[in-house]
C-alpha positions as CSV (number, residue, x, y, z in Angstrom):
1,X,2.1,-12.2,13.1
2,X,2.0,-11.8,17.0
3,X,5.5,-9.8,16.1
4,X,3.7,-7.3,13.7
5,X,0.4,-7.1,16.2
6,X,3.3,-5.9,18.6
7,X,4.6,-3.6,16.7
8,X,1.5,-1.9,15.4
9,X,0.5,-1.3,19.3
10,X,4.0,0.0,19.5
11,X,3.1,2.5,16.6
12,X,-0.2,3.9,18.2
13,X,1.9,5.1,21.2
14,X,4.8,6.8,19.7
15,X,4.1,10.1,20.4
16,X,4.8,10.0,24.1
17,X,7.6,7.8,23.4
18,X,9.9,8.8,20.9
19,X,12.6,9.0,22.7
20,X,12.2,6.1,24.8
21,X,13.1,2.0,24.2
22,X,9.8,1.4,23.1
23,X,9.4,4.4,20.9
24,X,12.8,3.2,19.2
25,X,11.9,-0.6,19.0
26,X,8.7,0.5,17.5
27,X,10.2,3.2,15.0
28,X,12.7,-0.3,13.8
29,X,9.5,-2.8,13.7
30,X,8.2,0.0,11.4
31,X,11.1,0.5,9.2
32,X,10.9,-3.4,9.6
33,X,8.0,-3.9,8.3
34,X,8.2,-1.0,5.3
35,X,11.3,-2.6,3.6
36,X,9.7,-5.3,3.6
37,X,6.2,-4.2,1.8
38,X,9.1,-2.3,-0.2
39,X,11.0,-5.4,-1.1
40,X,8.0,-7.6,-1.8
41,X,6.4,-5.1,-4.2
42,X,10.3,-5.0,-6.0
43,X,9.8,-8.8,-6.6
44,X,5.9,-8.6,-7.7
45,X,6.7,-5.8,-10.4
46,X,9.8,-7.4,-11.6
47,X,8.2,-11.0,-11.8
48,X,5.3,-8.9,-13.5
49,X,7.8,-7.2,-15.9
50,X,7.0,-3.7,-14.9
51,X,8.6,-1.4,-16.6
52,X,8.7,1.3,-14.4
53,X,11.2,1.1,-11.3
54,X,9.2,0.8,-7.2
55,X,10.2,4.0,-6.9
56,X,8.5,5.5,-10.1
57,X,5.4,3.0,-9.1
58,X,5.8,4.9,-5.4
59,X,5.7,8.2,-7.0
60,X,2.6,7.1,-9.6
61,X,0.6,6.1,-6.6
62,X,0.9,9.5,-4.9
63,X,-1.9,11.3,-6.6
64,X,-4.2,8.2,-7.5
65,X,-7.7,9.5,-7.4
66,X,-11.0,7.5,-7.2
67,X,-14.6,8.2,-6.4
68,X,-17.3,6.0,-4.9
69,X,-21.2,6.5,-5.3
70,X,-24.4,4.5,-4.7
71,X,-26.4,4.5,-7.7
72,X,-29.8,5.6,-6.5
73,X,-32.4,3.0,-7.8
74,X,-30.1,0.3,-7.4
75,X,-28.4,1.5,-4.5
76,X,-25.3,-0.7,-5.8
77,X,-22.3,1.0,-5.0
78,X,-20.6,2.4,-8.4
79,X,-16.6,2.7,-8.1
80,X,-14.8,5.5,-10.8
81,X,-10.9,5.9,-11.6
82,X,-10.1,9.5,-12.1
83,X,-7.4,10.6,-14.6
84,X,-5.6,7.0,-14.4
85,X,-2.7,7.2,-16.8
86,X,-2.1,4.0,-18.5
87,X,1.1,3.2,-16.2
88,X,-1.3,3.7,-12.8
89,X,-4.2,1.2,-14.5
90,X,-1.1,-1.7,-15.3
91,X,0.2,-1.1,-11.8
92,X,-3.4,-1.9,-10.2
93,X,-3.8,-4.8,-12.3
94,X,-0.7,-6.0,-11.1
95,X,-1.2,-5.3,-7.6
96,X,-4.9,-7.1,-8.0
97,X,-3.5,-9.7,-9.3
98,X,-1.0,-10.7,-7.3
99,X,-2.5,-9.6,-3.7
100,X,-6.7,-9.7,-4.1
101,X,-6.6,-13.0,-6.5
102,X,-8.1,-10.7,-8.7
103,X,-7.0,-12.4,-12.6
């Protein structure tokens, strides 16, 4: 964790140092830590038996739209999926699932 936390500060200053030892050890934690998120989500869908390859999941996840309003009487917070293809919805099950505890 401390490694990441490093990392992540690394990331904030990048602009100024991309050319520098710190802009390059923080451009590898990055990559780092991407192939991992990349590699972990490989073995949730495949343990989940999700059709779809990561990369098609990647690609499904690019235009995911989803609007939020406050329902005025109750003022409880209302959430709506827009234009969720059935592929999208079984991918955010999954990824509920595995990461919120959601069941």
């Amino acid at each position: 964790m401390r490694r990441y936390l490093e990392c992540q500060n690394r990331s904030q200053n990048t602009t100024h140092l991309s050319s520098s030892k710190e802009g390059i050890e923080a451009h590898i934690c990055l990559s780092f830590v991407a192939y991992s998120i990349y590699k972990e989500l490989e073995r949730v869908l495949q343990k989940e038996k999700y059709r779809p390859s990561v990369e098609k999941a990647s690609e499904i996840t690019h235009n995911m739209y989803q609007m939020e309003i406050t329902l005025p009487e109750s003022r409880h917070l209302k959430t709506f999926s827009l234009k969720w293809i059935k592929t999208k919805l079984e991918l955010v099950r999954i990824i509920n699932k595995i990461f919120r505890g959601d069941p």
